[in-house]
Structure formats: structure tokens, C-alpha cells
N, C-alpha and C positions, 0 to 999 in steps of 0.2 A: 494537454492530456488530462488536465484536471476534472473536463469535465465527465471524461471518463472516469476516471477512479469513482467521482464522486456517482454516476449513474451507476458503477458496482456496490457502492456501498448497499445505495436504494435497493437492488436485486439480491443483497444481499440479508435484507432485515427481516425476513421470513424464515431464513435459513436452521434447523436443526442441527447441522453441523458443526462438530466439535472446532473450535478455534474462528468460527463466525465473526464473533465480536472484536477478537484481537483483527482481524485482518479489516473488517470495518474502520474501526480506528487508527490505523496504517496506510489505510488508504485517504483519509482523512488526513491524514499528517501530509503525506507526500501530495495530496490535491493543495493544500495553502504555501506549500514550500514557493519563493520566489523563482523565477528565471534561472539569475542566474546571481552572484554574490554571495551564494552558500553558506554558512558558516562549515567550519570543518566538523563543529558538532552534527550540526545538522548533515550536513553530509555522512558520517558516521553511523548517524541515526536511519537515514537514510537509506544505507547497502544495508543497514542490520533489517530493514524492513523490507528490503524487495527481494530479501536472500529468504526471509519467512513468507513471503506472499510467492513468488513462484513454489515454493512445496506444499504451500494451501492449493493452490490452484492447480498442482501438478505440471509444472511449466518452466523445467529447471533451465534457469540462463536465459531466461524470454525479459523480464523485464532488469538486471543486472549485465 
């Protein structure tokens, strides 16, 4: 999936859009995240980022 998030950032750097950058960088985050061995932080960090990118994207519950 990474290399998705990371092609959204790319369509994302043109973007006017309030909250653009936060969600770039979130996506950013969850595209380096490993497999699997998570830390719980990371993990943590993780739902807090895919619960603010489904309401940028309009997409509640799609990636969570």
C-alpha cells in the first residue's frame, strides 16, 4: 500500500486545500510503517492518522 499513499502525497502537492500538508505527511508516515512488528506507539499514531485522513478524504471507515 505504500506505494499508494506515497503516489497520493505526489497528487497531493499542488493541492490548495486546507489540511493538504497534514495529510501528506501522514501519509508519509503510514507509507514507511514496517509490515508488521508495529510498535504500539506507532500503532497509536497510526489509527490517530487514518481516523484524520478518511475525514480529509471524505471516507469515513474506508481506511480504519
Amino acid at each position: 500500500m505504500d506505494k499508494y499513499f506515497l503516489r497520493a502525497v505526489t497528487d497531493l502537492r499542488g493541492s490548495a486545500r486546507p489540511g493538504h500538508q497534514k495529510a501528506s505527511t501522514e501519509l508519509r508516515y503510514l507509507a514507511q510503517l514496517p509490515l508488521t512488528n508495529d510498535t504500539p506507539a506507532q500503532q497509536a499514531k497510526a489509527q490517530a492518522d487514518t481516523r484524520f485522513l478518511d475525514t480529509f478524504f471524505g471516507t469515513p471507515g474506508l481506511l480504519s
